[in-house]
C-alpha positions in Angstrom: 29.4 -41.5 22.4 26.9 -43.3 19.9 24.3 -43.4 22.2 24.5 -40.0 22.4 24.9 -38.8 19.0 22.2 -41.1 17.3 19.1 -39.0 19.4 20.7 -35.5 18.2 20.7 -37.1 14.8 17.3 -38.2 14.6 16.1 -34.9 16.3 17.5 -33.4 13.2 16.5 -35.1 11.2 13.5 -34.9 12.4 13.3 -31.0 12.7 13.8 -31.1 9.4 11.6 -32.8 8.3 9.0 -30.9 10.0 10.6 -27.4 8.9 8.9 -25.6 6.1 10.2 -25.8 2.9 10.6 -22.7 1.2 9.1 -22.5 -2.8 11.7 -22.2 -5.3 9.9 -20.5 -7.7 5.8 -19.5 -8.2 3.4 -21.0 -10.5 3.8 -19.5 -14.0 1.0 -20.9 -15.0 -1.6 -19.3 -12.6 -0.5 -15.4 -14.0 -1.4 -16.1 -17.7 -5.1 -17.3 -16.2 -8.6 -15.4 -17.7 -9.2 -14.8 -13.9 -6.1 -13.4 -12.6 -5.8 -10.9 -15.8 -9.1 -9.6 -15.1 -8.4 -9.3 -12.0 -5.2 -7.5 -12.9 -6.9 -5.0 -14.9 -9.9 -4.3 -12.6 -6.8 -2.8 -10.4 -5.5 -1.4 -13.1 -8.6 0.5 -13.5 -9.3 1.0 -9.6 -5.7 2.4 -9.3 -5.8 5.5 -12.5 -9.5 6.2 -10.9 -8.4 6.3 -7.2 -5.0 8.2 -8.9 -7.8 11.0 -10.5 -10.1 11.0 -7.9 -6.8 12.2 -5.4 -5.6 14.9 -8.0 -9.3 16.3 -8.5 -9.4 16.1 -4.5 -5.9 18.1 -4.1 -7.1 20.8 -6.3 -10.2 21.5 -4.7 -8.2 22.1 -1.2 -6.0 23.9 -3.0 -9.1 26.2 -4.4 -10.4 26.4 -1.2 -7.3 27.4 0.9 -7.0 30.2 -2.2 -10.3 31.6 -1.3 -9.8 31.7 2.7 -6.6 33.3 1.8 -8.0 36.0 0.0 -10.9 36.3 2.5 -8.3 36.9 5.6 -6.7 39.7 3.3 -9.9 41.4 2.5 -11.0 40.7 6.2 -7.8 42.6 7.1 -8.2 45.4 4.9 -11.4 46.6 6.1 -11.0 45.8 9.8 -13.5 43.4 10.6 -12.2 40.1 12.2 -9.4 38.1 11.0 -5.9 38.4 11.6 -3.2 38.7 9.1 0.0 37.3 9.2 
């Protein structure tokens, strides 16, 4: 029964060691850096523009599917193409 129980125990023991460890915790010390809070607020920054960039982009659709609307209703009203619904 040893003989067989001491290679299971040194294959886990082995595995083991081999496994990854998993961290505990992360560095502290690496967010308070000059690089990472520049880096920080460059995405920041990227983030509100791309954030105003989408609203000024959703109101110009929305400007445009206003005016094609209004164009199938006068289209309708005089008869010439266009088809209302």
């Amino acid at each position: 029964m040893n003989r067989t129980l001491l290679p299971i125990l040194i294959l886990a023991v082995a595995l083991a060691w081999w496994l990854p460890q998993p961290s505990t915790a992360q560095n502290p010390g690496v967010l308070q850096t000059p690089q990472f809070q520049s880096l920080l607020a460059s995405l920041t920054a990227q983030s509100e523009k791309l954030e105003a960039n989408q609203t000024a982009i959703e109101e110009k659709v929305a400007a445009i599917e206003e005016e094609i609307r209004l164009a199938r209703i006068y289209a309708a009203r005089t008869g010439k193409g266009g088809t209302s619904k």
